[in-house]
C-alpha positions as CSV (number, residue, x, y, z in Angstrom):
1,X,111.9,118.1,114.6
2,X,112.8,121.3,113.1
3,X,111.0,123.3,110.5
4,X,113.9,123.1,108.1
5,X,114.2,119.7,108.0
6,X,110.8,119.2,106.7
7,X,111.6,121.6,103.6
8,X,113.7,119.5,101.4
9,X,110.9,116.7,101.7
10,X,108.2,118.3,100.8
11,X,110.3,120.7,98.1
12,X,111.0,117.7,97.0
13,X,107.3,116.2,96.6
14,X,106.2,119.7,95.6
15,X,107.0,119.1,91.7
16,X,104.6,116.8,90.3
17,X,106.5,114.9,88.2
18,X,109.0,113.7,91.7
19,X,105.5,112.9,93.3
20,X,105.0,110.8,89.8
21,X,108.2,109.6,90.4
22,X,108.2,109.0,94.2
23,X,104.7,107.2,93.4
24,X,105.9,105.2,90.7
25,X,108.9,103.6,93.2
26,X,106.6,103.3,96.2
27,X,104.1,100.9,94.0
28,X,107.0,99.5,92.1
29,X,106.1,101.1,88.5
30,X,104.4,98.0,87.4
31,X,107.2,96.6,86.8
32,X,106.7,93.6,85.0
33,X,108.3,91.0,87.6
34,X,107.0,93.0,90.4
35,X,105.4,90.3,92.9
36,X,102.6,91.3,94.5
37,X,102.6,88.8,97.5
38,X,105.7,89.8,98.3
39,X,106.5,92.9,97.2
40,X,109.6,93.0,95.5
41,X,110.4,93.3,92.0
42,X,112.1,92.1,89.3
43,X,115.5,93.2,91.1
44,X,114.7,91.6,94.0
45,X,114.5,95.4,95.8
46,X,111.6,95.4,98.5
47,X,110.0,98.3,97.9
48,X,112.3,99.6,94.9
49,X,111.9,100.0,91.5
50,X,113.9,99.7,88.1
51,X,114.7,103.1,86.8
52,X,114.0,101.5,83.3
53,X,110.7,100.5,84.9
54,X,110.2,104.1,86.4
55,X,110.9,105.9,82.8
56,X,108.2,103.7,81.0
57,X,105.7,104.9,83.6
58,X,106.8,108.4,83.9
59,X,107.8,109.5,80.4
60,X,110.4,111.7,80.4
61,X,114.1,112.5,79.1
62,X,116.5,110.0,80.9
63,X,118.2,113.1,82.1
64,X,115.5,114.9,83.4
65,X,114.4,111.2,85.3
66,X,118.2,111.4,86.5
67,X,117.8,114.9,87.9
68,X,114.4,114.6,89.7
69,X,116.1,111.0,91.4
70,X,118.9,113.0,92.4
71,X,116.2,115.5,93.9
72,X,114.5,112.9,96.1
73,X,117.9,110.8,97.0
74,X,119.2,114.6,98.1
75,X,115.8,115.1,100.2
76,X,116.2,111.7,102.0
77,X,113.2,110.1,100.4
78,X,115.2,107.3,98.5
79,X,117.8,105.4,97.8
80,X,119.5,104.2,94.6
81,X,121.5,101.0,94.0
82,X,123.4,100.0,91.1
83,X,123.5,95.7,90.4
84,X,124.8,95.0,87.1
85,X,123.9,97.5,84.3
86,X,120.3,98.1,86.2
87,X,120.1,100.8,88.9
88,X,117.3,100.3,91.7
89,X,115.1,103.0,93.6
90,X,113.9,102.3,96.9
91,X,112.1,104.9,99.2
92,X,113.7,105.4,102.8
93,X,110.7,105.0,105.6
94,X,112.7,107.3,107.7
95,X,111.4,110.0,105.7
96,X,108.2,109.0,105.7
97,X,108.1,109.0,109.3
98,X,109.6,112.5,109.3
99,X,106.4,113.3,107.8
100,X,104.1,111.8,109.6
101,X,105.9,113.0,112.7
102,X,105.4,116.7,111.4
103,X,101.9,116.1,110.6
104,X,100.9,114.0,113.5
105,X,100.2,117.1,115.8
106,X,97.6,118.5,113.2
107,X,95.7,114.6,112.6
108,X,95.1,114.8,116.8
């Protein structure tokens, strides 16, 4: 793995209000359906998260939560799908494993 392709990850994780973000998706923003056992929410999205959800725990302008989700879907980290009138976030364990892959020489 290349340098570069590290850079829009961790640019990406660098502002802490995507980490809040990226956090928020990853433990499903206590979503109120979220089941626990399982680990899907209300949507159904394992793993995901309601953007409604994700603005209630990271309070911000809807635009502003719009641009850093743009951020992390342009960095690799998630995904977003649209089902109805609610739009889900789900993080991508590819990227994930980018990381640990780039830090794996350093944990030896």
């Amino acid at each position: 793995m290349m340098n570069q392709d590290i850079l829009p990850i961790l640019r990406a994780l660098a502002d802490p209000t995507r980490l809040a973000v990226f956090q928020c998706i990853r433990g499903c923003g206590g979503a109120a359906g979220y089941d626990t056992a399982a680990g899907l929410c209300d949507g159904g999205t394992k793993g995901g998260a309601a953007v409604c959800d994700i603005r209630c725990q990271v309070p911000c302008a809807p635009s502003t939560l719009t641009h850093h989700l743009n951020t992390l879907r342009e960095a690799g980290l998630i995904e977003t799908q649209k089902r109805g009138c609610v739009v889900y976030a789900r993080i991508l364990p590819e990227a994930l494993r980018c990381v640990i892959a780039f830090c794996a020489p350093v944990m030896k």
